[in-house]
Structures are given as C-alpha cells and as structure tokens.
N, C-alpha and C positions, 0 to 999 in steps of 0.2 A: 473719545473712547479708545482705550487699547485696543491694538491685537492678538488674539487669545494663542497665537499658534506657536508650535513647541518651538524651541531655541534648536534641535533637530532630527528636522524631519526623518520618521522610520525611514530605514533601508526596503528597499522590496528583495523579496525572494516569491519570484513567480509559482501562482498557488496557497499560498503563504501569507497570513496577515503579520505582520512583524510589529511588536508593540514593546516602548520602552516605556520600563515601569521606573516610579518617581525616583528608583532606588538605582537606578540608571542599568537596573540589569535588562537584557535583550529579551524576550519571548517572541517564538515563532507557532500561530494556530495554523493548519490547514485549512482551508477556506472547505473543501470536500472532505467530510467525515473518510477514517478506511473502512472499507468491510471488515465481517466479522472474522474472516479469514483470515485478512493484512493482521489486524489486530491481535489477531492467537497468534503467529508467526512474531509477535515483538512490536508491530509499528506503535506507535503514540501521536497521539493526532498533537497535541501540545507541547513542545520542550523549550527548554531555557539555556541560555550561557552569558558568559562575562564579554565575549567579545564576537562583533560579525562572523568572522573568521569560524568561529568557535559552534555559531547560532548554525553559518552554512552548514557547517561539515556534519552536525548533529542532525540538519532535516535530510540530506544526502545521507544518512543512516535508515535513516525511517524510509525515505523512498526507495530504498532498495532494499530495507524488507518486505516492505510491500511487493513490490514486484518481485521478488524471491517466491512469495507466498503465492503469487498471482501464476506466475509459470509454473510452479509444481500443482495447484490446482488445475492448470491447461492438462499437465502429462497425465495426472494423474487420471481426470477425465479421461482423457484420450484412450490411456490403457485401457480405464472399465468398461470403453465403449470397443475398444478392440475383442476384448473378452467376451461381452457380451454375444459379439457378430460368431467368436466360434463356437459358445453355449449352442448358437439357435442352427448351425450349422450341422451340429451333431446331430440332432434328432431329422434332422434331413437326409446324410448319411446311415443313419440307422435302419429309417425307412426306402431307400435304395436298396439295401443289403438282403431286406427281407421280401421287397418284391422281386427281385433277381433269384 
C-alpha cells in the first residue's frame, strides 16, 4: 500500500491552516474566526495567493486589520468610558452648588 501524503508538505503560518489546492494555488484559513469588528474594519478570515511569499504578506494584512480594529475599539471604549465618568460628575457638581 502507498503513502497517501502530499508530494509538499503545507507551509505553516502560525494561527493559520495553510492548504494547497490540487491547482497548486496556496490558501491560508485562520484557525480563530475574527470578530465582528475585525471583520467590518476589512479582515478576511480566508485568503489565497500564487506564492508563500505572497500567502504571508496577504495574512500580515488581515492581521493588522484586525488589530487596527481591535485598538480603535480599546480608545474608543476608553473615550466613552471617560465621558461617561464626567456625565456622572456633573450632577454632582450641580448638586454642590445648590447646597452651597
């Protein structure tokens, strides 16, 4: 009995299932789905190219939209929750003024 196994073995990209289809073109899936956020910001959990090179530099695209997406959801948080603490501030200040 033969052995079934490819003539070459996928490349790894950590994170990344890397799969050559019969057509010898390269696909890289993310093993971890993005959020719904990465996602709106551009990421793609699936993409393809003709050469390694090509497969890397295309998931180093997606992963740093991702994280584009992921640090402006941090500030943005962050802002709203800035905000919020001087909303609740006010009516504390308000009521100072009027027992004064």
């Amino acid at each position: 009995m033969e052995n079934a196994r490819p003539e070459h073995p996928a490349p790894a990209i950590p994170g990344w299932r890397v799969i050559l289809s019969d057509r010898k073109r390269l696909w890289a899936s993310r093993v971890v789905p993005f959020t719904e956020d990465e996602m709106g910001a551009g990421a793609t959990r699936t993409v393809d190219a003709d050469t390694l090179d090509d497969l890397q530099a295309e998931v180093i695209r997606q992963e740093t939209a991702a994280r584009q997406a992921t640090e402006w959801t941090a500030q943005t948080t962050e802002q709203a929750a800035q905000v919020a603490g001087r909303v609740t501030q006010v009516p504390e200040q308000a009521a100072r003024q009027v027992i004064s």
